[in-house]
Wavefront OBJ file of the C-alpha trace (Angstrom):
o trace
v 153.213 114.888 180.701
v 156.370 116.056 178.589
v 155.707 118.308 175.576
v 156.060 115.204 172.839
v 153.175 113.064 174.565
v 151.189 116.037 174.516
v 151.342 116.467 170.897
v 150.810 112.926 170.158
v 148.221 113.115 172.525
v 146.927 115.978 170.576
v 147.464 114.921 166.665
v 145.799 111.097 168.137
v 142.247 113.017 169.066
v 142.039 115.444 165.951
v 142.412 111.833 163.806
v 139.629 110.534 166.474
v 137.299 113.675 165.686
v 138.124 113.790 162.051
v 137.203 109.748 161.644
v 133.935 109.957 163.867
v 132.995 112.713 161.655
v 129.010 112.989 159.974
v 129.427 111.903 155.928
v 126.332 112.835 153.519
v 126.712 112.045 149.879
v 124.827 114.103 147.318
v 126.054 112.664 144.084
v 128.608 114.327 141.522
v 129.084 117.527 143.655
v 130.316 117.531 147.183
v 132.147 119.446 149.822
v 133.539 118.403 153.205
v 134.113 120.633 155.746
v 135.972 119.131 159.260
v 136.180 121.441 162.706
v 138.080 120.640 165.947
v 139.367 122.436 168.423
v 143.028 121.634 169.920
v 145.963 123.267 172.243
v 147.045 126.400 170.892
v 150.184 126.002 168.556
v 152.011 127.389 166.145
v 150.018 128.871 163.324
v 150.175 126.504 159.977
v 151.617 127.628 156.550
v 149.192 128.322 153.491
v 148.312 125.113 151.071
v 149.277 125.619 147.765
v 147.003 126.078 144.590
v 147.147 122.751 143.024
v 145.180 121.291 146.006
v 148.028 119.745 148.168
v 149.901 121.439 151.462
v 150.947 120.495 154.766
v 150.543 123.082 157.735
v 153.883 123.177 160.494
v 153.077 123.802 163.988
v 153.020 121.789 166.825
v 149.669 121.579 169.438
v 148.791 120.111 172.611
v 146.481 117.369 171.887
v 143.825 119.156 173.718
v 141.581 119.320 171.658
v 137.599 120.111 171.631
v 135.495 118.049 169.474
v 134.703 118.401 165.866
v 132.457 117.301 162.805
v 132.118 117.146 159.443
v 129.666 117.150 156.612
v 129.487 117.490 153.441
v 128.925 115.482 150.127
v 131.272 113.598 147.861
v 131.569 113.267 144.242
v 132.038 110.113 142.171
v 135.848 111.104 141.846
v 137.602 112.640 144.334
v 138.235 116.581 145.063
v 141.676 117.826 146.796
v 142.099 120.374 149.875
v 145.001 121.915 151.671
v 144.727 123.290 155.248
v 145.676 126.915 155.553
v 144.878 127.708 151.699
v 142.682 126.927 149.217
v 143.320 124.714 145.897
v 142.335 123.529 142.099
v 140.916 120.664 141.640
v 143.137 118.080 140.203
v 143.022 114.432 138.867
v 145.966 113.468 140.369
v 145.686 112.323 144.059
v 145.781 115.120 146.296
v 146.964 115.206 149.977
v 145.360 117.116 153.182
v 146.714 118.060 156.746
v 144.892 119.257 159.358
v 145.608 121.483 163.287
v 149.092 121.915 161.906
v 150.177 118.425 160.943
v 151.111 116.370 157.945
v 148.992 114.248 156.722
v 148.683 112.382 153.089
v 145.225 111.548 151.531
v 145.350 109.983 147.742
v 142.553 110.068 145.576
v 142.473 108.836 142.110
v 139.874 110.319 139.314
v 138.193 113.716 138.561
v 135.618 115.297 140.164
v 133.009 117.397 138.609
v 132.189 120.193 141.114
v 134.272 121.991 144.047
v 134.865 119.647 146.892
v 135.762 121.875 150.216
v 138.032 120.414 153.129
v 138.875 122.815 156.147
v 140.204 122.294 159.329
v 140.669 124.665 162.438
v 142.311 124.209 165.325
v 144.375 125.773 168.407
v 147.836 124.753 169.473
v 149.104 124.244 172.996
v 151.691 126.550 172.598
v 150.161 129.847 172.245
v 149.928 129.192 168.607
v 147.017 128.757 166.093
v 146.647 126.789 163.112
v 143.779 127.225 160.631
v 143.401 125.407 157.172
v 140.999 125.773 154.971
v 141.247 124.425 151.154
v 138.792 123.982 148.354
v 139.175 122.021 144.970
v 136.896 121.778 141.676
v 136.324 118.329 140.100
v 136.330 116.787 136.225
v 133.628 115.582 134.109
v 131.455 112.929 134.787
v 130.367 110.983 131.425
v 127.373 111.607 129.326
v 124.209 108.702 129.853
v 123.910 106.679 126.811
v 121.057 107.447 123.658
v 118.322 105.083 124.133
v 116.914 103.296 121.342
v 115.135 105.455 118.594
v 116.767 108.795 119.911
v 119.019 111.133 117.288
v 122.915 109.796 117.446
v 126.187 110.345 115.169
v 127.864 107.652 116.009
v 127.961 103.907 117.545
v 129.681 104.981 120.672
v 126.493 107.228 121.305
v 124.369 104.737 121.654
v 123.445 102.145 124.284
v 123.240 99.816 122.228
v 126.399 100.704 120.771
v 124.428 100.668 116.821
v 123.929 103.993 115.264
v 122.640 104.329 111.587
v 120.543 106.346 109.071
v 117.309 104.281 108.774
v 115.203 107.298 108.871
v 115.875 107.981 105.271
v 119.448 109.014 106.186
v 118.583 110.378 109.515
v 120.820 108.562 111.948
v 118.970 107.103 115.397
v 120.148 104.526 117.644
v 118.862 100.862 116.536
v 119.745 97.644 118.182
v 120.007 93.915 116.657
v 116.990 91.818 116.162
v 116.056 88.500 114.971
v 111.982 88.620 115.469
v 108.949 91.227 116.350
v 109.930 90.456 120.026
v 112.923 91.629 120.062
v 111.801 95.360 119.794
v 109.998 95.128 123.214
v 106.283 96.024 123.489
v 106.533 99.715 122.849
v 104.436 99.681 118.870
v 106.769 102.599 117.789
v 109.234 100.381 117.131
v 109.965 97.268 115.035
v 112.119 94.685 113.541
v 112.845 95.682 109.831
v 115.718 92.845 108.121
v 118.667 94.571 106.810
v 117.817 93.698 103.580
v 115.271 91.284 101.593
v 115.032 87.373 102.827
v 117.283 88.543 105.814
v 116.047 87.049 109.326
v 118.659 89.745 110.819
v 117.321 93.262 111.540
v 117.536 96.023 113.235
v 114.738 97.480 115.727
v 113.640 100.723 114.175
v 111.370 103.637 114.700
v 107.923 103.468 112.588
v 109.209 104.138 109.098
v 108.680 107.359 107.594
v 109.211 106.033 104.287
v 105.299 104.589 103.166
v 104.205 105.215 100.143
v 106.831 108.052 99.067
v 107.322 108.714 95.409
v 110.815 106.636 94.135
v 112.943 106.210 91.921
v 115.313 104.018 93.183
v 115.550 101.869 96.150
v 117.877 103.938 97.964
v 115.381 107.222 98.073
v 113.348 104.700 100.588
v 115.690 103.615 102.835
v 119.054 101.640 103.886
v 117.694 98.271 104.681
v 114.860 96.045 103.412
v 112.815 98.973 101.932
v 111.689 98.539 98.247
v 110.768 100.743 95.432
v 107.877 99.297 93.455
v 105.108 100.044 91.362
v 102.374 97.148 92.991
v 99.146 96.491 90.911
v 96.912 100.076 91.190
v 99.596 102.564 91.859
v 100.005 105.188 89.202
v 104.089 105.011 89.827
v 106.665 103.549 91.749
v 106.566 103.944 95.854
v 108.617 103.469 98.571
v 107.352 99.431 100.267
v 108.510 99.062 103.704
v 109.379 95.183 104.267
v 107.012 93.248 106.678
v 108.493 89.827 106.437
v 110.025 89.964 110.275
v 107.292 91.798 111.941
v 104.426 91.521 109.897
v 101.209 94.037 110.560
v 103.379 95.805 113.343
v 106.024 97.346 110.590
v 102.837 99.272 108.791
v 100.467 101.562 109.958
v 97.064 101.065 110.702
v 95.652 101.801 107.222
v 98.304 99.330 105.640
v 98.188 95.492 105.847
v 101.305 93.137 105.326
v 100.419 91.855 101.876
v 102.565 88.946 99.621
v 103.338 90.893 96.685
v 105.224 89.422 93.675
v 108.472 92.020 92.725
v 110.276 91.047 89.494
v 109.281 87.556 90.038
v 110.666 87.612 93.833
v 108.250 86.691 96.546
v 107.977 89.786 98.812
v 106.307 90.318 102.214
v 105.397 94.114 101.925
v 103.523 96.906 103.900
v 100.392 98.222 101.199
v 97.809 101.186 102.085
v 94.324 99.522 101.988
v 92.604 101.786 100.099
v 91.769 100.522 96.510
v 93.504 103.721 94.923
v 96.645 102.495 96.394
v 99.746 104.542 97.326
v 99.070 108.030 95.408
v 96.085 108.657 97.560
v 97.471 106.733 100.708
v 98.258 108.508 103.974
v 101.943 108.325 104.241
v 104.493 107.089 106.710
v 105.408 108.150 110.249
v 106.819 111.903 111.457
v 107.226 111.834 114.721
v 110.986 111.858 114.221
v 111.302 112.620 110.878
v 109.567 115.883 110.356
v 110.786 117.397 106.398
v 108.514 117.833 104.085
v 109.007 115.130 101.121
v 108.815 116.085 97.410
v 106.376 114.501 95.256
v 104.138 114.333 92.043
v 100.676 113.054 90.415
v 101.466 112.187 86.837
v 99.066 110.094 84.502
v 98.081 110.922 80.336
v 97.564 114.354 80.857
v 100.503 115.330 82.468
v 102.543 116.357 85.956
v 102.000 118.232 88.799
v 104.689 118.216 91.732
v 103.734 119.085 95.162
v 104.697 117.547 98.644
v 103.989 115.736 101.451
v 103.424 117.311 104.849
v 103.718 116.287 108.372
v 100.572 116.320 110.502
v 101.419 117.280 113.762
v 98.508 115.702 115.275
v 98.336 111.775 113.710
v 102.102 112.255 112.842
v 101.788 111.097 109.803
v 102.878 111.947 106.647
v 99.729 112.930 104.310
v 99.360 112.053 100.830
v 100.853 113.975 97.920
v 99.068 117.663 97.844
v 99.796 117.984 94.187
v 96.920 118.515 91.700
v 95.393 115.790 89.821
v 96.783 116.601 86.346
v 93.733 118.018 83.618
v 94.201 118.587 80.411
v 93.695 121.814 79.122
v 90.590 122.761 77.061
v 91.971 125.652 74.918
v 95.421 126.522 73.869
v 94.674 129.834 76.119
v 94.458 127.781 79.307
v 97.712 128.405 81.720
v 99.038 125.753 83.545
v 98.072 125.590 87.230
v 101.133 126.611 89.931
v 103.297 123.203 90.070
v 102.200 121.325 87.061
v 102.845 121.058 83.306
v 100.123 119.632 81.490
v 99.019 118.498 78.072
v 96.151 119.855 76.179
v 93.620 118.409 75.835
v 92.476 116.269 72.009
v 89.868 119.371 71.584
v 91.863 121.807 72.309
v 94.359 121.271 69.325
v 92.073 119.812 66.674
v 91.102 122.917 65.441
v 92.300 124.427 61.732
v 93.745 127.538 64.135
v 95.437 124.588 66.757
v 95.879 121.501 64.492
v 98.195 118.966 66.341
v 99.580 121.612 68.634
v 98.588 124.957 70.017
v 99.884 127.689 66.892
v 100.033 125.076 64.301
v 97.495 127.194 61.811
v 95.965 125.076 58.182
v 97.173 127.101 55.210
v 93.874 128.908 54.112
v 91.907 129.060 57.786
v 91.411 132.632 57.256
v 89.982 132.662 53.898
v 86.069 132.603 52.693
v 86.870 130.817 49.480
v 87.540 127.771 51.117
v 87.216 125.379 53.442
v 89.478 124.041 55.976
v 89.692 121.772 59.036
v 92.027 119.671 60.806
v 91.645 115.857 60.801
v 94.719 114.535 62.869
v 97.560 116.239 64.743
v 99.200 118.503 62.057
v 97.261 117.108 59.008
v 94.770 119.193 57.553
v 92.146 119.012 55.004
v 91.413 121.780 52.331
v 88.443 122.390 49.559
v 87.257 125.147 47.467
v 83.818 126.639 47.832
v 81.794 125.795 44.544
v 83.479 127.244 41.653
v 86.330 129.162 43.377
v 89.341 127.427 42.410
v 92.996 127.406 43.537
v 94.747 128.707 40.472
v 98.121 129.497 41.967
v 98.209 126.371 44.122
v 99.015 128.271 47.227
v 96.419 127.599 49.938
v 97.103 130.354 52.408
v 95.426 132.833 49.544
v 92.748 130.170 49.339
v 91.047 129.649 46.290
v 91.337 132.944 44.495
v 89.562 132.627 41.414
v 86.125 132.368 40.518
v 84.848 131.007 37.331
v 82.837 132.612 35.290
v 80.094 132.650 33.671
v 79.061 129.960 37.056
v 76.750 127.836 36.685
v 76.635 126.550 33.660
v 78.784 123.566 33.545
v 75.979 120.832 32.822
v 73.804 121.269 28.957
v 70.809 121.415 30.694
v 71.533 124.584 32.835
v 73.554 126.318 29.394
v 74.181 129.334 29.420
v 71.673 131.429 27.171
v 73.595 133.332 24.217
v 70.630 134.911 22.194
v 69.476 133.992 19.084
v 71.532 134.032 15.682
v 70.411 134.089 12.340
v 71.194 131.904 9.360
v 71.523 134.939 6.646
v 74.366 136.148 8.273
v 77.494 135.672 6.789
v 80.213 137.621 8.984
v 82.346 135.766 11.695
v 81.099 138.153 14.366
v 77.562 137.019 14.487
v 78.677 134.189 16.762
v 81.119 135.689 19.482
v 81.262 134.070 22.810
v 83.709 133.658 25.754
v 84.776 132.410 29.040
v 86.910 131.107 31.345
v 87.800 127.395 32.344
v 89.261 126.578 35.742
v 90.888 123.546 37.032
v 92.525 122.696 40.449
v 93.382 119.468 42.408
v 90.978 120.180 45.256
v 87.465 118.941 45.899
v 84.541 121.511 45.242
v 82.200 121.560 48.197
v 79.432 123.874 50.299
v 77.959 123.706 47.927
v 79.452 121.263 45.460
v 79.035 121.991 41.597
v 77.106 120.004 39.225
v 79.033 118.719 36.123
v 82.154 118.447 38.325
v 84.729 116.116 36.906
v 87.062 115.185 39.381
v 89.228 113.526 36.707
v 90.168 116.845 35.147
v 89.547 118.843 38.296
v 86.935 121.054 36.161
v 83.287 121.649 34.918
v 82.870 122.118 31.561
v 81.407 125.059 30.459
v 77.955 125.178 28.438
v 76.544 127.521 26.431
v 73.191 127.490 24.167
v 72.037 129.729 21.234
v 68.627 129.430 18.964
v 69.429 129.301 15.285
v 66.771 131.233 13.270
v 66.413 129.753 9.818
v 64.760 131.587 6.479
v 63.125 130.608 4.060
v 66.026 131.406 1.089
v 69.011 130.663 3.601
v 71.152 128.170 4.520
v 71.482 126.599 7.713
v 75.451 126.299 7.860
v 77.866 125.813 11.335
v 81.063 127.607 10.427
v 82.734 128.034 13.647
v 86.363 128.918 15.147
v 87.379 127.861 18.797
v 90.374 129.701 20.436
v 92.036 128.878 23.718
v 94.665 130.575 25.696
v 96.785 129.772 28.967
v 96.603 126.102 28.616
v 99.935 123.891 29.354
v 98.312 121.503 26.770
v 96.455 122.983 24.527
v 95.130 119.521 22.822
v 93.604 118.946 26.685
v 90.458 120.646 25.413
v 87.719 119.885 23.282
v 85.670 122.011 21.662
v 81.962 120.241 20.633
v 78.746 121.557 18.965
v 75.143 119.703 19.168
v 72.293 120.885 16.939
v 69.026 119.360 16.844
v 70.459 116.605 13.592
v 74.246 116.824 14.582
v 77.417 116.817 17.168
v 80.980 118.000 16.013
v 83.874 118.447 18.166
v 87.207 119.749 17.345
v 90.459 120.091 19.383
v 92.742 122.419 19.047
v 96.371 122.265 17.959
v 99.507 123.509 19.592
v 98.459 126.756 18.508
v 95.601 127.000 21.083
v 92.694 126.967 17.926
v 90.355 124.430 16.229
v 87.753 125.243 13.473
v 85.024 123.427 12.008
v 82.425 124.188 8.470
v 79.388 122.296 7.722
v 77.377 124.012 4.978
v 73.890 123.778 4.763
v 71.160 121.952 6.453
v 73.252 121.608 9.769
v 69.749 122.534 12.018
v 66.388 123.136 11.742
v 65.257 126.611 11.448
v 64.525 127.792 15.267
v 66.000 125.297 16.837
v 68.696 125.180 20.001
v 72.549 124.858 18.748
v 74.703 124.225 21.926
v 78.200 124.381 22.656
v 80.415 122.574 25.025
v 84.398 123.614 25.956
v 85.655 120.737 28.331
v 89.279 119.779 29.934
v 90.012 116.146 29.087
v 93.277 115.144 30.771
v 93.758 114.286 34.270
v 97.556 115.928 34.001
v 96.676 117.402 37.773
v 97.580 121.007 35.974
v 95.959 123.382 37.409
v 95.290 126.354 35.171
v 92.903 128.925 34.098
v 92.315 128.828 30.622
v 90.619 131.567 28.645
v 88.703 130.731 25.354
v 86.494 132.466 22.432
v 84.299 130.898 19.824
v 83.467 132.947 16.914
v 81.532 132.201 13.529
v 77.996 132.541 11.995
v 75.447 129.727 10.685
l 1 2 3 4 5 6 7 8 9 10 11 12 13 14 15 16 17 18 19 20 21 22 23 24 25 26 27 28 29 30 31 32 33 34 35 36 37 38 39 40 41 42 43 44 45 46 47 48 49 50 51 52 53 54 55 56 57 58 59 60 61 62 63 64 65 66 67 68 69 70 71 72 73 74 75 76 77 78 79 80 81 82 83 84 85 86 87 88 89 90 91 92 93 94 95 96 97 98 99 100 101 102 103 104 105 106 107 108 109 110 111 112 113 114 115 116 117 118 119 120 121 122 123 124 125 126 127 128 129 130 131 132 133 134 135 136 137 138 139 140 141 142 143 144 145 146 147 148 149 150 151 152 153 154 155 156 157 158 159 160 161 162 163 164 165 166 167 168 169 170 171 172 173 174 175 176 177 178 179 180 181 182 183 184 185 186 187 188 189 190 191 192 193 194 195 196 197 198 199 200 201 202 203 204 205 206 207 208 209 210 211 212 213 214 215 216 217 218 219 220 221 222 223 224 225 226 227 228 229 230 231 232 233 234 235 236 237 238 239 240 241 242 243 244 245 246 247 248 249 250 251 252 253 254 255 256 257 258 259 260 261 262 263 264 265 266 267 268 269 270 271 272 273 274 275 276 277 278 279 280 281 282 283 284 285 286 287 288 289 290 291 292 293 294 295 296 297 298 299 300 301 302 303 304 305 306 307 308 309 310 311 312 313 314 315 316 317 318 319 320 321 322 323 324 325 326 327 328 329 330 331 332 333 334 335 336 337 338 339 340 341 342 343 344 345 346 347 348 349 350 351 352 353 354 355 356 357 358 359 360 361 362 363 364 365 366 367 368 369 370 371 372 373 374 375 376 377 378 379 380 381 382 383 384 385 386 387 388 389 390 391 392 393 394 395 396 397 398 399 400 401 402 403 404 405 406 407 408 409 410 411 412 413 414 415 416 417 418 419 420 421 422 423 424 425 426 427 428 429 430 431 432 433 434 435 436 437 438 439 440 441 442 443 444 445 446 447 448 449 450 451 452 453 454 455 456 457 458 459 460 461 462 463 464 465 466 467 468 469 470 471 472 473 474 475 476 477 478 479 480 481 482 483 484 485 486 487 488 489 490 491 492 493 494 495 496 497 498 499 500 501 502 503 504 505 506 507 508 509 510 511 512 513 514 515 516 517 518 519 520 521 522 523 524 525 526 527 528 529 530 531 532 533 534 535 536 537 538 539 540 541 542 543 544 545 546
């Protein structure tokens, strides 16, 4: 046989051993690794490094017989006989025992993919090839429904959106409860009220969380409403696709009426209603939510908590807001509340706590506080507020006390009728007038008109036998704004007599003879008489003899 048919001979039963070769796939990763035997030959050149060579030689087509194994990847991985190579996406091309060959692959492979050959030449020669390649990236499986995304492209279903209050998860399209499959983790919320489209969701996290607005609840049908019970507005998830299965077991689908909008909407069943409720779902949604008790007494933030266990959000662990009982009671940690009607209805706390009556301090009056920053003030019997400032309280006392009706008068002593000097008769006092009441204990005689008693006083005229029984008497008054406000009046046992006194402040009166009856009571009366809401202390003397 002449030297060509030998190498034909030779290059036809390395194709033969390479094609009858053992294959085992393994998935992304593989390497495949061919051996033969041949005629010895020239040795082969060295592949290059981008995966693609061809080895010269020429080889009798003796050759022993060879196999392969190895795996393959989902895209295809490049070798070169006599070297070693990168792994390319480009097709790459393979010879083997010292010939040329071509081998295109298109696409990327994700791990090293091996391809070596040996063989010996006819011709006293060797070739040996060996080559090696690394392949691309194979791409990522697709989020199933409910699982964290960032975008559409994520997802199977190709939908990716916040409707765990912001959180994004994969959703998918839904007209009806069957739609979300069997799984009762998910369900079919519309997209917004009186839709029939929705998406399928994860169990909402959103129950019964403190609101203001409907957008702190949620992106779709989600509502925030204060229902018949609740203290303040909550977060509603919307029922009307999938009824009972959008709400937890302790919530029923209920029709509520919103603004005059028939609603279809997921309510706790507990007759307290949301602020007491168990909350929605954390299973995916695990933050701890801020939110508050208020009612009449005040506010007190807390939070809700995930329960790892039930994976459920738990209800509000903010204090139940208490008034305080004293102005010296400190808020509790979280809350700012009122105090309580008690508390500040005190003269020291009238209205508010540090809002002091003028006068709580003083004996001489007394004080007390009948509505928020309104208080009340009286003098104690006959102490009187002269200066009309009530933080003294009433400052002056009357004297003499106690005499301020003619039946209690005040007892002067006994004056004859033979005396003739203007000293026998010499009396004085004091007369005090304020706007206030007069109470604990109140004082007899009190006119309320004037804002004074009148002052009495009682003396016994002794009569003789060659003396006359005369009244010749002088009244003087001093510190009165009016001084024609006062009367002066005597009352013997045959007689009464009253004078008042002129701007000057003095009045007199003389009635000669036979005015009383020998040892008989002559009294003496100094009253206010105008209601001119003055109030004054006036000082007074009566002087004279009978």
């Amino acid at each position: 046989m002449s030297t060509s048919s030998k190498v034909l001979a030779a290059l036809t039963l390395s194709l033969l051993v390479v094609g009858c070769g053992k294959d085992k796939d393994t998935g992304s990763n593989g390497s495949s690794t061919s051996v033969g035997t041949g005629a010895t030959g020239a040795s082969g050149s060295t592949g290059a490094s981008d995966g693609s060579s061809s080895s010269n030689g020429s080889g009798s087509a003796n050759g022993a017989s060879g196999n392969s194994s190895g795996s393959h990847a989902s895209s295809a991985s490049s070798a070169s006989s006599s070297g070693t190579g990168s792994s390319g996406t480009s097709a790459s091309s393979s010879a083997s025992s010292g010939s040329g060959g071509s081998n295109a692959s298109n696409g990327s492979s994700t791990s090293a993919g091996t391809n070596a050959s040996n063989g010996s030449g006819s011709s006293g020669g060797s070739a040996n090839g060996s080559g090696s390649g690394s392949g691309g990236t194979t791409g990522a499986a697709p989020i199933p429904l409910g699982d964290a995304c960032n975008q559409d492209t994520d997802c199977a279903s190709g939908l990716c959106r916040g409707v765990l209050l912001g959180n994004k998860v994969c959703v998918q399209n839904c007209t009806q409860a069957s739609d979300c499959g069997t799984d009762p983790s998910f369900f079919c919320e519309p997209v917004a009220a009186d839709s029939t489209q929705g998406f399928c969701v994860p169990q909402s996290p959103a129950h019964c969380l403190a609101c203001q607005s409907d957008s702190d609840c949620g992106i779709l049908a989600e509502i925030c409403y204060q229902a018949p019970g609740d203290s303040a507005p909550f977060c509603n998830v919307d029922c009307s696709i999938s009824g009972n299965a959008a709400c937890p077991p302790d919530y029923e689908c209920t029709d509520e009426n919103v603004n005059g909008d028939a609603r279809k909407l997921c309510r706790p069943i507990i007759a307290t209603g949301c602020e007491d409720a168990l909350g929605g779902y954390c299973d995916r949604y695990t933050t701890p939510i801020d939110c508050a008790r208020t009612n009449s007494d005040g506010n007190c933030s807390g939070q809700h908590t995930c329960d790892t266990t039930t994976h459920r959000f738990q209800a509000c662990n903010a204090f139940t807001p208490a008034c305080k009982q004293t102005c010296a009671t400190q808020d509790p940690a979280g809350c700012i509340e009122d105090f309580c009607s008690n508390a500040v209805a005190s003269p020291n706390d009238c209205g508010q706590c540090g809002y002091t009556c003028p006068g709580v301090t003083q004996s001489t009056d007394t004080v007390s506080c009948d509505a928020p920053f309104t208080c009340s003030f009286s003098c104690v019997g006959e102490n009187y507020d002269v200066d009309g400032n009530q933080q003294n309280g009433c400052e002056d006392l009357d004297s003499p006390t106690g005499n301020h009706e003619q039946t209690s008068a005040a007892n002067e002593g006994t004056v004859s009728d033979c005396e003739v000097g203007n000293t026998d008769i010499n009396i004085s006092g004091t007369l005090l007038s304020d706007t206030w009441q007069h109470l604990n204990p109140s004082i007899n005689g009190w006119d309320a008109y004037s804002g004074s008693a009148p002052d009495w006083m009682v003396i016994t005229g002794q009569g003789h036998t060659f003396c006359d029984n005369d009244l010749v008497l002088t009244f003087t008054e001093t510190g009165a704004f009016l001084p024609d406000c006062y009367t002066f009046t005597v009352i013997t046992n045959s007689q009464t007599y009253t004078c008042t006194p002129d701007s000057s402040g003095s009045c007199s009166m003389s009635h000669l003879s036979n005015q009383f009856s020998d040892d008989t009571f002559i009294y003496f009366e100094v009253s206010k008489t105008c209601g001119d809401n003055e109030t004054e202390k006036v000082s007074y003397t009566i002087t004279g003899h009978l």
